[in-house]
N, C-alpha and C positions, 0 to 999 in steps of 0.2 A: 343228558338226562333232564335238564333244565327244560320247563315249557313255559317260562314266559314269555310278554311280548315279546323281548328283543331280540328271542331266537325264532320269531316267525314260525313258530306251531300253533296250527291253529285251530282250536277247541269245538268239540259238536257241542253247543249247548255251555250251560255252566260248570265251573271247575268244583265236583264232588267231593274232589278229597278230604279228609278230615284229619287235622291235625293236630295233635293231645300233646301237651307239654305238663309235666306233676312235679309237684314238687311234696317232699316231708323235710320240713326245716326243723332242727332242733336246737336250743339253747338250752345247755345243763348249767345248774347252778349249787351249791353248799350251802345248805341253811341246816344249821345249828341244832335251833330247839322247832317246837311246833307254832310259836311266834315268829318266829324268820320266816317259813315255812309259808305262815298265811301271808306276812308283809312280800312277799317275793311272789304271790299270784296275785293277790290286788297290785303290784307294782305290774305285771305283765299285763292284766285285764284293765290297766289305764294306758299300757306303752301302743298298745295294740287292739285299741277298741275296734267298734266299726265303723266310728266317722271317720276315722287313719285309716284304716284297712280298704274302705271307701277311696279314700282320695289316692292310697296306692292304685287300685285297681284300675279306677279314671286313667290314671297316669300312663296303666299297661294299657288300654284302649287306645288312646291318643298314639303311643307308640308302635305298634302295629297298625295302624290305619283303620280301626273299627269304629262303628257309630255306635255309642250306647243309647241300648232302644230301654229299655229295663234296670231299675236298682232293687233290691230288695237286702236290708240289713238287719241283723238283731242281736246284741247283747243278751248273753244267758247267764242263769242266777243257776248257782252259785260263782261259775267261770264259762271265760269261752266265748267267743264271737262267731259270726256268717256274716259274708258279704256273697251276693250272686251280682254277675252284670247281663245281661244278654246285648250280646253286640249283633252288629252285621257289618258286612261287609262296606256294605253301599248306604245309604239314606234312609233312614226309614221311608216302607213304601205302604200308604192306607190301600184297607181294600175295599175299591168304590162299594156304597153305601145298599144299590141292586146288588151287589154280592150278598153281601151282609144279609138282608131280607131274605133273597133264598135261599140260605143256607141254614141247616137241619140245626137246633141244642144252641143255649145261653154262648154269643160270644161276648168277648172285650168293645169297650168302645172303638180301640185301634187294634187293628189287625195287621199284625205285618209277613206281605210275604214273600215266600221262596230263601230269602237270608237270615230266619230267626229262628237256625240251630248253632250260633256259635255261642260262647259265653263264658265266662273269666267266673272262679268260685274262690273264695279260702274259707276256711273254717281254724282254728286255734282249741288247741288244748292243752293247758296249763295243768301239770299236776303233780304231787308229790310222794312216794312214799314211805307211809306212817311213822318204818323206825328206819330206813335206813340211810336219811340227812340230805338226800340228792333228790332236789328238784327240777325237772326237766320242762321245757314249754315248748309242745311242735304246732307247727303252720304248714296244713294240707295247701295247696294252692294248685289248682288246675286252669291252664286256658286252652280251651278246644276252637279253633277255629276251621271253615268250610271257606271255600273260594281263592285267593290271591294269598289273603293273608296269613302272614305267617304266625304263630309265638314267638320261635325264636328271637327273634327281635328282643323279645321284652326279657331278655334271658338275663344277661348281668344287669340289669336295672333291676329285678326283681332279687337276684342274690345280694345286692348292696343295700337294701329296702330292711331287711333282715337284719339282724344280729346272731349270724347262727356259728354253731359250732360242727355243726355235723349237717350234710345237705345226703339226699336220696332223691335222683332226677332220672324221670321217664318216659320221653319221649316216643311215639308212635305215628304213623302215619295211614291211617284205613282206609279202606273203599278203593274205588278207581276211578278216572274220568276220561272220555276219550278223543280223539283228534277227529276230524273231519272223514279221516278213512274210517274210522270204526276201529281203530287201535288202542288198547287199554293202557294208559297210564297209572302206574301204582306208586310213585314218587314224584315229583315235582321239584325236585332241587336237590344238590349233591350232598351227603351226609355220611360221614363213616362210625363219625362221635358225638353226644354233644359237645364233648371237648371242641370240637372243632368252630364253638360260638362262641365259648366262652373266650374273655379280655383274658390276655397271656398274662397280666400283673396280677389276676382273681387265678389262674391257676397258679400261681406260685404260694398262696396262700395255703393250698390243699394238698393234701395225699390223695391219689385218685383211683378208684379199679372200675374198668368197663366190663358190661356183660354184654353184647351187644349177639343179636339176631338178626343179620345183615337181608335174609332174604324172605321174611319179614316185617319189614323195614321196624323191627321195635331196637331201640337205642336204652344202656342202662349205664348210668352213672352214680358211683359213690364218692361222697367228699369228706373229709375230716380235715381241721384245720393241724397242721404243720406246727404252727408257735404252743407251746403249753406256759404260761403265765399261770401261777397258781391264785394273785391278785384278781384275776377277771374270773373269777370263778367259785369266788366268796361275796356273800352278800350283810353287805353292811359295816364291814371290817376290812382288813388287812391281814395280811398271813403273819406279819410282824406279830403279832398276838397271838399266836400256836406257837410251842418248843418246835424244834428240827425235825422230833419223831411226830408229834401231831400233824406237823404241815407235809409229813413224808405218806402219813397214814391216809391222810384229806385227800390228795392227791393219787395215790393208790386208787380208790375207791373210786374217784372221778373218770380218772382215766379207764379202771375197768367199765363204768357206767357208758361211757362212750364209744368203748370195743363193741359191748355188748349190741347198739344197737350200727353201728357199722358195719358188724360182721351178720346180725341177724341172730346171735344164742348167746342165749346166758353162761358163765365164764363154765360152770358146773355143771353145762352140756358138752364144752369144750375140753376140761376135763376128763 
């Protein structure tokens, strides 16, 4: 199934396919009163601004082999960052200057082309609700790449990047590209899981269920962390400071916060 060079297939033209790795990361947390509450978003909207989320992103570039042609980042008020990259594959390539001239409508000074639909995004959303003491904070993060390169690659570097409690990972792979007979390729590399990228020491951390649509090729993984520490899940404090029945209740609540969005319904749908 593999077509790269070392299995001597050889491509009409360039490799089409496009390949989407998504991530929803989520960090839940217990704040208190409605001052926890805000100190736990401004603590997230400084852990994970976009010059960090930047320099993540950089980092997934360099790791799969892509050239960053594009940055584009913003801090939003009241919470919540963007980072965009656009990569490619290969070098950035200008398009001579007689292009340019005849060509119709306002373009860019630099024009890049044939390799500038790949491109790495996160966006973050920190936020709380009102009364019911659980603050949660998720990181969309998608890298789509066209050509050789993979995501996967940047697969556990990107889950270790994080601090999450709960991951939702979806991998796909579109289009086609084809061999020098006129043969359609719809996969380029063996896959049954993403489990099957991730570091065996990062799956031991998680509870896992795949959904997977093998023909397809779309890939669905759910992760919840395994250890429940009720310490990592209080913000500013210690559970030492709750009676037995507080820190039973805290917890309660957490962990349904957590089902809920693992399984996808609110406990009161499951009911």
């Amino acid at each position: 199934m593999n077509i790269s060079p070392q299995h001597r297939v050889q491509l009409h033209g360039f490799n089409n396919l496009t390949k989407s790795l998504c991530f929803n990361m989520y960090d839940i947390c217990y704040t208190k009163t409605k001052k926890e509450r805000e100190a736990y978003i401004e603590y997230i909207d400084e852990q994970y601004n976009a010059d960090r989320l930047t320099k993540i992103l950089s980092t997934v570039s360099g790791m799969i082999g892509a050239h960053v042609l594009n940055i584009a980042k913003q801090d939003y008020v009241p919470q919540g960052a963007s980072v965009t990259l656009l990569v490619s594959e290969g070098p950035p390539v200008e398009v001579p200057e007689e292009t340019v001239r005849a060509s119709s409508g306002a373009l860019p000074e630099s024009v890049v082309m044939q390799l500038d639909k790949s491109h790495i995004t996160v966006h973050t959303y920190p936020e709380y609700h009102p009364n019911e003491e659980i603050s949660t904070f998720r990181a969309d993060i998608e890298v789509s790449t066209c050509g050789e390169i993979s995501p996967l690659k940047a697969l556990n570097y990107l889950i270790q990047s994080f601090d999450t409690d709960l991951m939702i990972i979806d991998y796909r792979v579109r289009g086609f590209t084809r061999d020098v007979n006129g043969h359609k390729w719809f996969i380029d590399h063996d896959i049954t899981s993403i489990q099957n990228y991730i570091q065996e020491d990062i799956i031991q951390w998680f509870d896992m269920i795949d959904v997977n649509v093998y023909q397809e090729n779309i890939f669905h993984t759910k992760c919840k962390l395994k250890e429940f520490d009720l310490n990592n899940y209080l913000f500013g404090y210690t559970k030492d400071k709750f009676s037995q029945e507080e820190a039973a209740e805290i917890t309660r609540r957490l962990k349904s916060e957590m089902d809920e969005i693992f399984y996808g319904k609110n406990q009161s749908a499951v009911q």
